[in-house]
C-alpha positions as CSV (number, residue, x, y, z in Angstrom):
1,X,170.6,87.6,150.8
2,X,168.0,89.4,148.6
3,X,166.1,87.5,146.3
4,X,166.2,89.8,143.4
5,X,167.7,88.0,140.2
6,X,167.7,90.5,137.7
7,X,168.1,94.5,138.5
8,X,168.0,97.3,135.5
9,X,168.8,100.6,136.5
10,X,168.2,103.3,133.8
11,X,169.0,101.2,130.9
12,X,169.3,102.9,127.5
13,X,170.0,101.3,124.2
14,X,171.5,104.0,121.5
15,X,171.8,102.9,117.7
16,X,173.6,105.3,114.7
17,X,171.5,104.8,111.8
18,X,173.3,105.5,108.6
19,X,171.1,107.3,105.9
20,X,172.4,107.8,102.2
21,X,171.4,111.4,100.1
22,X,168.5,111.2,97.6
23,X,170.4,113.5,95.1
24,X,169.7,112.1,91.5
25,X,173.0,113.2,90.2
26,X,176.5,113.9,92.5
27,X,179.6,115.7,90.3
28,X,182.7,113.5,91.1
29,X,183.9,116.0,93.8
30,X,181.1,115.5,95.8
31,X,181.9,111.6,95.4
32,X,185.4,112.0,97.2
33,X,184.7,114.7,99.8
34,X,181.7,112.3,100.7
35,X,184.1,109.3,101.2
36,X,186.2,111.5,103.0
37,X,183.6,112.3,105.6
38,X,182.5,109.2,105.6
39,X,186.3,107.6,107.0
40,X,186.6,110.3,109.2
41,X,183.0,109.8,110.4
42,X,184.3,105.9,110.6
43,X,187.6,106.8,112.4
44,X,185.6,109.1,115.0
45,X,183.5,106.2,116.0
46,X,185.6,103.8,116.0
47,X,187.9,105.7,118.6
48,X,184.9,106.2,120.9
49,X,183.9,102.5,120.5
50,X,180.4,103.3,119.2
51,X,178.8,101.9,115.7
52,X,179.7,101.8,112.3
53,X,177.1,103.4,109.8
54,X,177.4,103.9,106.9
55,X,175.6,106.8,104.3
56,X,176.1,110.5,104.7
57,X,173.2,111.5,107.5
58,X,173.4,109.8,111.0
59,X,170.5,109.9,113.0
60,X,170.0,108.8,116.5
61,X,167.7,105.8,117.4
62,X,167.0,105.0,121.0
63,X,165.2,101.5,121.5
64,X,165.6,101.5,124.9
65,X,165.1,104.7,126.8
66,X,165.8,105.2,131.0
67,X,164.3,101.3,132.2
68,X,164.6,100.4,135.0
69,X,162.7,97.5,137.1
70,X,163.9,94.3,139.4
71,X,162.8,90.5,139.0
72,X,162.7,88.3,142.0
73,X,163.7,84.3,141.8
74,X,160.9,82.5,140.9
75,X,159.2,84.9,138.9
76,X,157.4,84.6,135.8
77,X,157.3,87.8,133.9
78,X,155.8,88.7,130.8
79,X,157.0,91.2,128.4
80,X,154.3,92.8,126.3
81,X,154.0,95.9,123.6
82,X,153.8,96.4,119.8
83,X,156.3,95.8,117.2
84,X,158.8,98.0,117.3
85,X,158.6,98.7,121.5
86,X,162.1,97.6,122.5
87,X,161.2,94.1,123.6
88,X,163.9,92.0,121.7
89,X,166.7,95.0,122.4
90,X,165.6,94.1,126.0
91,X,166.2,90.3,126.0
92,X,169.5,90.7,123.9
93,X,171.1,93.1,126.5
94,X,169.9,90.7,129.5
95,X,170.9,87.6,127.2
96,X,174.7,89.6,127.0
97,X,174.5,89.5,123.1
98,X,174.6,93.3,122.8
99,X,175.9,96.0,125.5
100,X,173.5,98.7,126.5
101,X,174.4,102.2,125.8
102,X,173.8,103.7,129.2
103,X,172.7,102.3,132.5
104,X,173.0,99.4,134.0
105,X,172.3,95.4,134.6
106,X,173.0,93.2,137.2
107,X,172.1,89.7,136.9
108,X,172.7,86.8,139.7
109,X,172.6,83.2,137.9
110,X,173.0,81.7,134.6
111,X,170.9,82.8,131.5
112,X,169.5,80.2,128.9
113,X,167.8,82.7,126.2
114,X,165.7,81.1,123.2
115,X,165.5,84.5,120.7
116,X,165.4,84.5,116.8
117,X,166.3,81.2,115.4
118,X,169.6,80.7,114.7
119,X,170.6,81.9,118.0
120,X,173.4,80.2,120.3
121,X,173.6,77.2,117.7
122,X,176.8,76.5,115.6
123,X,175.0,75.1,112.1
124,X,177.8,73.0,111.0
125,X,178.0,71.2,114.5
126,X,175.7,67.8,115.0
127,X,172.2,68.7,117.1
128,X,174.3,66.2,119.8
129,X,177.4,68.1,119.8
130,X,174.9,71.5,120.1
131,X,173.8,70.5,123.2
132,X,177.1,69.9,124.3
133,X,178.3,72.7,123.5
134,X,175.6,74.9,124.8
135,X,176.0,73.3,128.0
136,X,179.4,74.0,128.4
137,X,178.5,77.7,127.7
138,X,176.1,77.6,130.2
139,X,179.0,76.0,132.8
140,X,177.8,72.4,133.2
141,X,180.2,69.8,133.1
142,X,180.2,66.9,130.6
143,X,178.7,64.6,133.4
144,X,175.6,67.4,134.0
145,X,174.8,67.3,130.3
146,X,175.1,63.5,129.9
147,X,172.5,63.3,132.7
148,X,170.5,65.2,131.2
149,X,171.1,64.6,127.4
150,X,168.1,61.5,126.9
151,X,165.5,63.9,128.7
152,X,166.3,67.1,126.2
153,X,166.4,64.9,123.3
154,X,163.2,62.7,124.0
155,X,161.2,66.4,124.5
156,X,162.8,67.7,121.2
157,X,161.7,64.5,119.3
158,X,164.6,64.6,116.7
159,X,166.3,61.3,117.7
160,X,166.7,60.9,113.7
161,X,168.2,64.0,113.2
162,X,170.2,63.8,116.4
163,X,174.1,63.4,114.4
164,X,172.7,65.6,111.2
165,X,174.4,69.6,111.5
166,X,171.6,71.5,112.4
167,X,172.2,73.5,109.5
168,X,170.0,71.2,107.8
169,X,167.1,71.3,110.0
170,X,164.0,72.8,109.3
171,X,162.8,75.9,111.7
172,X,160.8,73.6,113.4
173,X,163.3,71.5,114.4
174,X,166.0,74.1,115.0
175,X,163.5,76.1,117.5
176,X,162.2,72.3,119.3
177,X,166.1,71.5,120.1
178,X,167.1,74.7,121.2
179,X,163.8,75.1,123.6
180,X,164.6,71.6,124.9
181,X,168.2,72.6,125.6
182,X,167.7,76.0,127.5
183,X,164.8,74.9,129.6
184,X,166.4,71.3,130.6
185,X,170.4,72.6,131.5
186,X,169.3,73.9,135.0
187,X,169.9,77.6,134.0
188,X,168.9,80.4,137.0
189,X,167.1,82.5,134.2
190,X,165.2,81.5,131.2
191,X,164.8,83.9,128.6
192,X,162.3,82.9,125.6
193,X,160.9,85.0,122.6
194,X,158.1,85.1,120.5
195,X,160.1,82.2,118.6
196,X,157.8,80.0,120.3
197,X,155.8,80.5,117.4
198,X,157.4,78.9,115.0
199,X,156.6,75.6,116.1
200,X,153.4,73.3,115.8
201,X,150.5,73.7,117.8
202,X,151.4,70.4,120.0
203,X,154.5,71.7,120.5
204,X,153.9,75.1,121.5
205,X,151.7,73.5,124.1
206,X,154.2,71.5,125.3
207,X,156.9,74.7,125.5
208,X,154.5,76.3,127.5
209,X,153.8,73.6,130.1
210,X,157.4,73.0,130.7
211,X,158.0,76.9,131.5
212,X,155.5,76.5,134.2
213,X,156.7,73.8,135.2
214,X,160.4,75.1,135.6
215,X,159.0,77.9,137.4
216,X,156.5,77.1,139.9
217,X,158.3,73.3,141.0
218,X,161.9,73.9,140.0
219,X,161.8,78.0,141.2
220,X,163.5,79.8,138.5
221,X,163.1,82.8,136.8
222,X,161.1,83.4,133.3
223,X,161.1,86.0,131.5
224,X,158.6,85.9,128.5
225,X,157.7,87.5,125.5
226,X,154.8,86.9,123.0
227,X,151.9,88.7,121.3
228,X,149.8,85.5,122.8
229,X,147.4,87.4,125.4
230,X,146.0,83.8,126.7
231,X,149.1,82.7,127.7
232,X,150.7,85.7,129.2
233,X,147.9,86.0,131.9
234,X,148.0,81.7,132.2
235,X,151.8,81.8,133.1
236,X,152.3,85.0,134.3
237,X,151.6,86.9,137.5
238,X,153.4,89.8,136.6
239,X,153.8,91.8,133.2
240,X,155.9,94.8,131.9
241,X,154.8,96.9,129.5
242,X,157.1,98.8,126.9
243,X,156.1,101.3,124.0
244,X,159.0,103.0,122.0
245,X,161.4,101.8,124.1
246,X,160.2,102.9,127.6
247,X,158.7,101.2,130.5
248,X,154.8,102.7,130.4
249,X,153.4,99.3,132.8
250,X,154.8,97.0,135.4
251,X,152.2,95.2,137.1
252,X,150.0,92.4,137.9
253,X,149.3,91.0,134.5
254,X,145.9,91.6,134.4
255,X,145.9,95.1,134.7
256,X,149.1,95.3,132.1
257,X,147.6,93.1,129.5
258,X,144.6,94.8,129.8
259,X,146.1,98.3,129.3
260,X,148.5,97.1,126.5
261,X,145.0,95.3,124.3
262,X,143.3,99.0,124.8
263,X,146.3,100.9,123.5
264,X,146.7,98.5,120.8
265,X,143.6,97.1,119.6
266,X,141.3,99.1,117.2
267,X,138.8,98.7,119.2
268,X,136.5,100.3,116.3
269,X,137.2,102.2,113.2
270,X,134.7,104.7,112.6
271,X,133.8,105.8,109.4
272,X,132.2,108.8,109.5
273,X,131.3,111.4,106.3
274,X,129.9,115.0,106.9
275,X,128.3,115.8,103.7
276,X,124.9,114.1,102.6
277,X,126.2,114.9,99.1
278,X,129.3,112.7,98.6
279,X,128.6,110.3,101.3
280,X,128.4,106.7,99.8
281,X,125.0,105.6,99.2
282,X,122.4,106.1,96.5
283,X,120.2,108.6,95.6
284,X,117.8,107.4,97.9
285,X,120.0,106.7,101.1
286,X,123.2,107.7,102.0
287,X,125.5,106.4,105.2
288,X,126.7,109.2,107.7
289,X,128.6,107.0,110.0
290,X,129.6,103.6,110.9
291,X,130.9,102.0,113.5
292,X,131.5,98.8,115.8
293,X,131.3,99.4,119.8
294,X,131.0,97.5,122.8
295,X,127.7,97.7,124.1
296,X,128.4,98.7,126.9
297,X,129.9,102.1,127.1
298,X,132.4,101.0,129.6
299,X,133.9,98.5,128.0
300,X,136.6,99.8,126.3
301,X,137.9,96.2,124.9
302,X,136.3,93.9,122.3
303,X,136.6,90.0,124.0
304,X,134.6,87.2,123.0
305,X,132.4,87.4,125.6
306,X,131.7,91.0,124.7
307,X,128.1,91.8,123.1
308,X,129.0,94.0,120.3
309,X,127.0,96.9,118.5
310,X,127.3,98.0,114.7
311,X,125.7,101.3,114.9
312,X,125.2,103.2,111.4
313,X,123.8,106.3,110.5
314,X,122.0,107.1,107.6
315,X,120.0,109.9,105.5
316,X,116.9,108.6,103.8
317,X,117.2,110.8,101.0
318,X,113.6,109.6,99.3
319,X,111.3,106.7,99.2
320,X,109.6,104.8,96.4
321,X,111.7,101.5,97.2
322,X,112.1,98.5,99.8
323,X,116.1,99.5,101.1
324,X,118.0,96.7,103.1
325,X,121.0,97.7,104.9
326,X,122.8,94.3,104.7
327,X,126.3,93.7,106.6
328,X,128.7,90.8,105.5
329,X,131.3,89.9,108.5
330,X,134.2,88.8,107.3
331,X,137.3,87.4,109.3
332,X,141.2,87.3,108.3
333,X,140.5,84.5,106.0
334,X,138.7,86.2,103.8
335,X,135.2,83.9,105.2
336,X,132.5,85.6,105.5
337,X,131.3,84.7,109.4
338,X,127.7,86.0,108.9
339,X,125.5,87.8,107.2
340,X,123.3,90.5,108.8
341,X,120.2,93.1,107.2
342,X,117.8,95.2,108.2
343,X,114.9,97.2,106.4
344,X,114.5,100.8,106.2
345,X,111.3,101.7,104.9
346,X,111.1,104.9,106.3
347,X,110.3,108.5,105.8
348,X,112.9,111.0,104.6
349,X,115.1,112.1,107.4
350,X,118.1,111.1,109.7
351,X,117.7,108.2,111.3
352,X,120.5,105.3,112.9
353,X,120.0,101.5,113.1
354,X,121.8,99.3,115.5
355,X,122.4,95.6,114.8
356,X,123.8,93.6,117.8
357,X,126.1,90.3,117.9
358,X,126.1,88.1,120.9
359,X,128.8,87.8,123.3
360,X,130.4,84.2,123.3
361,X,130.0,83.8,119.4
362,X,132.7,85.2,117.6
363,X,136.5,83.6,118.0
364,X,139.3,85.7,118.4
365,X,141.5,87.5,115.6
366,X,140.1,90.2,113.6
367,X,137.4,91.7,111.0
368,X,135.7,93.5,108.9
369,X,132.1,94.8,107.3
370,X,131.6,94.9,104.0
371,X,128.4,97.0,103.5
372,X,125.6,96.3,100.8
373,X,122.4,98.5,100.1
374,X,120.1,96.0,98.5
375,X,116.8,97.2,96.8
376,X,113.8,95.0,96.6
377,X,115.2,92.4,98.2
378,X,117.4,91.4,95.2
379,X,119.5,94.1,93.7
380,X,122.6,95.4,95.2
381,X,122.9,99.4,94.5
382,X,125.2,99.9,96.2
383,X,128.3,97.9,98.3
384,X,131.6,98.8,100.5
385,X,133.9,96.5,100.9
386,X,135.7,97.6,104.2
387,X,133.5,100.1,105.7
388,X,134.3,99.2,109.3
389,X,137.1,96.9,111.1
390,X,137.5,95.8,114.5
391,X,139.8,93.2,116.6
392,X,138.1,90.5,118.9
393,X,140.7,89.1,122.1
394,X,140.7,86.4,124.0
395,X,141.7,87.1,127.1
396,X,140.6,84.2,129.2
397,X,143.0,82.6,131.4
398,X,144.1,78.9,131.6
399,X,145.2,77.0,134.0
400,X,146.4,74.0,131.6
401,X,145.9,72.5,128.2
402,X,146.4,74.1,125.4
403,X,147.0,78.3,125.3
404,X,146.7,79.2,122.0
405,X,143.9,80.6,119.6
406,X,141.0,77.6,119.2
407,X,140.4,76.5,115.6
408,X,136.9,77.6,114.2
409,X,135.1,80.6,112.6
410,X,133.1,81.2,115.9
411,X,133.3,79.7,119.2
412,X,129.9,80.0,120.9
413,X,129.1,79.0,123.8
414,X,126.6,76.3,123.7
415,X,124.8,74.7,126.4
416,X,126.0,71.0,127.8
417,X,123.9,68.9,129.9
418,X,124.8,65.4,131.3
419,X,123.3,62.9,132.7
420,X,123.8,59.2,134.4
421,X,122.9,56.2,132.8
422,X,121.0,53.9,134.7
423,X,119.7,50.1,134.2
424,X,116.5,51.4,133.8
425,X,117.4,54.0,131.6
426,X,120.2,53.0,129.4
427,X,122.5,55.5,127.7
């Protein structure tokens, strides 16, 4: 028997999108012939099973276009892209919740799926009667659940809440219960979304150990999406790629994740302005061009081991004055990370300086320049708040502990030593 688990062929996902007319003002027989069309438009579609929109202009929206790929038993694969790529259309149609429009899926085994929250839970039902419930979805018999019910429970840690309706709980709660149900009712398949995220930092830790764990000892499938690079290439050996709504990567996940981080990343924005005369500056220096680069050419992705450059170019329109080119880096907080200058005494002319930040100091997530030209060493003549941006990945992988981003404004990489204490030489 074949050890494929999961086979799309060709699978497209087609949605009517219902737009209304911008026209200010509509004479009352363009109000009934509009309704008209619009039952007529709802009878058509209704007899060819297909969507209900509503508005006068229908336009055609494919989130899924022509996949097609196979997953083996066992695997863990990780499903990566932007917003908007067709990733959560793709879980919902494996996870039966909505039919595809063309093509086909074949699926051997049960599926546990963990999408949005509020999926699969009834919230007037009891978190115990959930789990019941669930499992009985999932086939298990009463006896199957009850052996498992103290396990799912004690990983959720809601034993308070256990006979509250779920309705009442908090996200947090709601998202802990329903991961501890579909990853501990034995399904063949486990489906899990970036939901992950809406628990705590412990707890996505702990979500993420137990998917390896169901995987690599226990030998079913996963099938796993998240914007969380680190833990993609930690869990996974395989990756797919999807951008508006096709399959453009399926591959080891090194090679995907790297592809999808230089598609997606802004790697650097360049500013960049042609003419000395409007260019921002003063009347003694203007900036031509600014940007943030690897530096090394051939790196086309910003880590946090990469050494970066912020190269600018300038015109030095006239001298008579100490000019400091001065560079605040500021992260996603709104913290300014460090602060950078350099002089530029120097004759009339073109010229371009180049400041350069370490690898293995700045954490991931991303950030900006804000650009000051300071005269004298004191007076600021000149300042651009968001001259240049740029995004900074982690991409190293673990093997255990904890997968997410580390806390801190940087994360350098400073230099341990250890030694043994001796009688001799006490610690």
């Amino acid at each position: 028997m074949s050890d494929t688990i999961i086979t799309v062929e060709n699978l497209s996902k087609r949605y009517l999108l219902g737009h209304q007319a911008t026209d200010r003002y509509s004479s009352l027989r363009d109000v009934i012939t509009g309704e008209v069309r619009s039952f007529a438009r709802r009878a058509i579609n209704m007899a060819r099973g297909q969507e209900l929109v509503q508005g006068n202009e229908i336009e055609e929206f494919w989130a899924l276009k022509n996949l097609s790929f196979d997953v083996k038993q066992g695997e863990v694969v990780g499903i990566v892209g932007r917003n908007g790529a067709g990733k959560s259309t793709l879980l919902k149609i494996l996870s039966r919740i909505t039919a595809p429009t063309e093509g086909r899926v074949t699926i051997r085994g049960r599926v546990a799926s963990l999408l949005e929250v509020g999926t699969g839970f009834h919230s007037e039902l009891t978190g115990r009667e959930n789990v019941y419930l669930n499992g009985a979805i999932l086939g298990m018999t009463r006896a199957e659940i009850r052996r498992k019910f103290d396990e799912i429970v004690a990983f959720a840690e809601i034993e308070k809440f256990l006979d509250t309706p779920v309705k009442r709980y908090s996200s947090g709660m709601y998202v802990r219960l329903a991961f501890a149900v579909a990853a501990h009712l034995e399904p063949e398949i486990l489906i899990v979304d970036e939901v992950l995220a809406v628990g705590d930092a412990d707890f996505q830790k702990k979500c993420l150990g137990k998917m390896d764990e169901v995987s690599r000892r226990q030998g079913r499938t996963v099938l796993f999406v998240t914007h969380n690079m680190v833990a993609v290439q930690s869990l996974c050996r395989r990756a797919l790629m999807l951008s508006k709504g096709t399959l453009v990567a399926d591959g080891p996940v090194t090679t995907v994740v790297t592809r999808y981080l230089e598609t997606a990343q802004s790697s650097a924005l360049v500013s960049f302005w042609s003419d000395k005369n409007t260019a921002p500056g003063t009347s003694r220096l203007r900036i031509k061009r600014v940007q943030v680069s690897a530096a090394d050419p051939s790196d086309n992705l910003i880590t946090m081991q990469t050494t970066l450059h912020i190269k600018t170019d300038y015109w030095v329109i006239n001298t008579g004055a100490n000019l400091h080119l001065t560079y605040h880096l500021i992260n996603e907080n709104e913290i300014i990370v460090l602060t950078t200058w350099g002089s530029t005494e120097l004759n009339p002319g073109g010229y371009r300086s180049i400041c350069e930040i370490p690898g293995n100091l700045l954490n991931s997530g991303t950030y900006h320049l804000k650009l000051l030209i300071v005269e004298n060493g004191s007076t600021v003549v000149y300042e651009h708040s968001l001259i240049s941006s740029f995004t900074v990945e982690d991409v190293a992988e673990r093997k255990a502990g904890w997968l997410g981003r580390e806390p801190g404004v940087v994360q350098p990489r400073l230099l341990w030593t250890s030694e043994r204490c001796f009688h001799d030489r006490p610690c």
